[in-house]
C-alpha positions in Angstrom: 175.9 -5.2 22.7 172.1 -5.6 22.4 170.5 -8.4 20.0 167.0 -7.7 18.9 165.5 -11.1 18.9 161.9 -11.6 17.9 160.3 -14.5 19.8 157.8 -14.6 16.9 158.5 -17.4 14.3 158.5 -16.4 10.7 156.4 -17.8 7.7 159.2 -19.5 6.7 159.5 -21.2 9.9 156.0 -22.3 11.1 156.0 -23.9 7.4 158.6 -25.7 8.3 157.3 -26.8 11.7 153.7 -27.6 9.9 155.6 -30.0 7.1 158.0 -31.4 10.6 154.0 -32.1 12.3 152.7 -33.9 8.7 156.0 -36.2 8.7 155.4 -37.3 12.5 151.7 -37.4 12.7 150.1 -41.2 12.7 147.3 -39.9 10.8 144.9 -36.7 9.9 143.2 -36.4 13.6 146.8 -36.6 15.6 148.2 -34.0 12.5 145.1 -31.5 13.2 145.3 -32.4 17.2 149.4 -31.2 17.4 148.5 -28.3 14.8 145.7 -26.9 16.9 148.6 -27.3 19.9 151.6 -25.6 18.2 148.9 -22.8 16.5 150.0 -23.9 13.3 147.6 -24.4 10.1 147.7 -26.9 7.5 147.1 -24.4 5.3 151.0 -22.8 6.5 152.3 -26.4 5.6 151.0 -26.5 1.9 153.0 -23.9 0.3 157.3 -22.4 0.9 156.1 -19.2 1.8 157.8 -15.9 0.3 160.9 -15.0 2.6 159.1 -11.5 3.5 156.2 -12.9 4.2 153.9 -12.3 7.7 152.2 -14.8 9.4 148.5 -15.0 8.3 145.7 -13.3 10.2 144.1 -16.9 10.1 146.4 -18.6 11.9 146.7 -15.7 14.8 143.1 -16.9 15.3 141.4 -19.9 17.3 141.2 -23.3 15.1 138.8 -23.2 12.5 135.7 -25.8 12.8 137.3 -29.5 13.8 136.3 -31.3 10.6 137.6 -28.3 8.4 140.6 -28.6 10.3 140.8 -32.4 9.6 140.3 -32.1 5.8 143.4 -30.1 5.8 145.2 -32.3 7.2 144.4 -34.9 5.5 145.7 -32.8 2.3 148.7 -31.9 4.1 149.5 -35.7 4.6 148.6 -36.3 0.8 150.6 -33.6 -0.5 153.9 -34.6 2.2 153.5 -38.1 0.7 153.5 -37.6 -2.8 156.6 -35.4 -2.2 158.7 -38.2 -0.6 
């Protein structure tokens, strides 16, 4: 019996992983340092994705510009902590 496994995570999980990042981080730079890492955006971790959803284009490219990136965050971290 063959299994046909994707190895590519789906919306639904890569929001999860961006909200699991925004929990751990210390602060906005380490958030937008292990997002760059895992090529995750803060922009995945705003929002539960629809279950059919793709990954967006934006994230299959390189980080945006580093203070961009770092405003995000920041409103990732904001938006986790006012959910707590």
């Amino acid at each position: 019996m063959t299994r046909n496994v994707s190895h590519e995570p789906t919306a639904g999980q890569r929001h999860r992983a961006a909200r699991a990042l925004a929990a751990h981080a210390r602060d906005a730079d380490e958030l937008a340092e292990l997002l760059q890492m895992t090529g995750l955006t803060a922009a995945e971790g705003r929002y539960e994705p629809p279950a059919d959803a793709e990954r967006p284009e934006e994230a299959r490219e390189p980080a945006a510009d580093p203070e961009e990136t770092r405003r995000l965050a920041r409103t990732l971290l904001a938006s986790y902590a006012s959910a707590r």
